[in-house]
N, C-alpha and C positions, 0 to 999 in steps of 0.2 A: 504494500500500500504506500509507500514511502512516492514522493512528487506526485501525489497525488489531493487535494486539497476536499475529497467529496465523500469522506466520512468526518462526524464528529460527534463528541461526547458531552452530554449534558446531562446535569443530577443535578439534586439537592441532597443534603446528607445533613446530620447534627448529630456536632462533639457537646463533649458534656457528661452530664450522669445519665447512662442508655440501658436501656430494659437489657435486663440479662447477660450484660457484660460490664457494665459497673461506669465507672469514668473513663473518658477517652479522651482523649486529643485529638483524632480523626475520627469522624463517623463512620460509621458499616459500610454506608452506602458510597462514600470517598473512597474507600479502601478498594471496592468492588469497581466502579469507578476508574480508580487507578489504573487495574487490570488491564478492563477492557480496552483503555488509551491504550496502554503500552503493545497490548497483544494486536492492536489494529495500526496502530502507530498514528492514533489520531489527535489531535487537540482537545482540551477539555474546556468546558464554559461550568461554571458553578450557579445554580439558582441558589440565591438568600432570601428568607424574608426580609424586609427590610430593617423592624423591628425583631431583632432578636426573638426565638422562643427562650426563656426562663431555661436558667441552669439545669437545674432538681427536676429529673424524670417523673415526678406525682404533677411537677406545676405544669409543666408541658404538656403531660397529659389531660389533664384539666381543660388547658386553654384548645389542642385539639380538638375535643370532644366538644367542647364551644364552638369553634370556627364550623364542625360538619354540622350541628346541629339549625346554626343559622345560613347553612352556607356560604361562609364568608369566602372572600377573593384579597388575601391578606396582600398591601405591596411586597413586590419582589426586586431582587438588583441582582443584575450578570454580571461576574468577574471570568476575567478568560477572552480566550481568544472569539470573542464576542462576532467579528467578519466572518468566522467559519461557518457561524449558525446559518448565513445568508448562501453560501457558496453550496454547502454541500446536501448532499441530495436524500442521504445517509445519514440517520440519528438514531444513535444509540442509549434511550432516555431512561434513566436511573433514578429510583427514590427508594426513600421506606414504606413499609407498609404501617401505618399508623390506626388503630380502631378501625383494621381491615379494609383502610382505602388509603392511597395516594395524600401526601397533606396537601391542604389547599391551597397554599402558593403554587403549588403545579398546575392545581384548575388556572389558575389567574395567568401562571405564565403561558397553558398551553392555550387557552380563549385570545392570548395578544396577540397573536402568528398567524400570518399565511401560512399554511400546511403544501399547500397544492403544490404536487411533483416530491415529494419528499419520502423515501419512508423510513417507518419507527422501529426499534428493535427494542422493547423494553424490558427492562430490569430491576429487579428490588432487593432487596433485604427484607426480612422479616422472623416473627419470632414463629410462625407454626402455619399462616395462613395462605403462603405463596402469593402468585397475581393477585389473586381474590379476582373481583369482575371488573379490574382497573384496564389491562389492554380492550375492553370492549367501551369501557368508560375514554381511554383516548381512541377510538375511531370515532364515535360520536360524535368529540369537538374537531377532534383535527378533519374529518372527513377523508382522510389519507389510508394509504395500506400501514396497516401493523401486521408487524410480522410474530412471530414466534417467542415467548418470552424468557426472561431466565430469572429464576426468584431461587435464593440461596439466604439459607439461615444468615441472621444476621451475627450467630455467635459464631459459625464457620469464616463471617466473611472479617472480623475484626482478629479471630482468634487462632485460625486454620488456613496460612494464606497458601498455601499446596493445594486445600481439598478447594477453596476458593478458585485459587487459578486452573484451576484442572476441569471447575466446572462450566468456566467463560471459555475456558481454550477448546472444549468441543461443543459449547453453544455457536463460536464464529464457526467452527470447522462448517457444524452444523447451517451456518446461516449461508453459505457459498461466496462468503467471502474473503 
């Protein structure tokens, strides 16, 4: 994939105190994340909310289960090779799985995009739920192909980076790319 500019990577992820893996410096979902960039040799863009989620995994989760309940559209801010999102054709979109959906800075970010010509290969962390019905929740908005997903414990993907890489290394094999 190397000079080639039409794959890229985009997640959100949160360091902090994380369900079932305790404090972290990088989130599950970065780490996993990580992989994919490196195994595809692609650029990565970070979605933030803009406002921070709360250290302490009880406050987050609180404030979570808030934002799905009113469906909020939290602001968002991209760090990263932000031109790539535009260029390439190929996205490889990363989150966690939170109270069994996608957080909703990702509603927010993926409702602000043209989709068309694009497609999605998504991926998560999570602690027991996999996708859940999030790749059908992104074709709805995006109206694009989603492809195939790949969802990996979030304790394997912070704690296990073998059983981690070894699981994105034959999702790409898998994706024909």
């Amino acid at each position: 994939m190397k000079g080639r500019n039409m794959v890229v990577v985009v997640f959100f992820s949160r360091a902090g105190e994380n369900y079932e893996v305790g404090e972290v410096t990088v989130g599950n979902t970065a780490k996993l994340a990580q992989e994919v960039a490196r195994r595809t040799d692609s650029p990565m863009i970070e979605i933030t909310r803009t406002e921070p989620y709360p250290e302490r995994y009880a406050a987050t989760s609180e404030m979570v289960q808030e934002e799905q309940r009113v469906n909020a559209r939290p602001p968002f801010t991209l760090s990263g090779d932000t031109d790539a999102l535009d260029s390439s054709d190929t996205v490889f979109l990363g989150y966690p799985i939170w109270c069994g959906d996608m957080p909703m800075p990702m509603y927010a970010f993926l409702e602000s995009r043209d989709w068309s010509g694009k497609t999605i290969y998504p991926f998560c962390t999570h602690g027991g739920s996999g996708l859940g019905r999030t790749p059908e929740r992104i074709t709805a908005i995006t109206k694009t192909t989603v492809k195939p997903g790949l969802a990996v414990m979030g304790t394997d993907a912070q704690n296990n980076a073998s059983k981690a890489a070894e699981a994105v290394s034959g999702w790409i094999a898998k994706s024909g790319l």
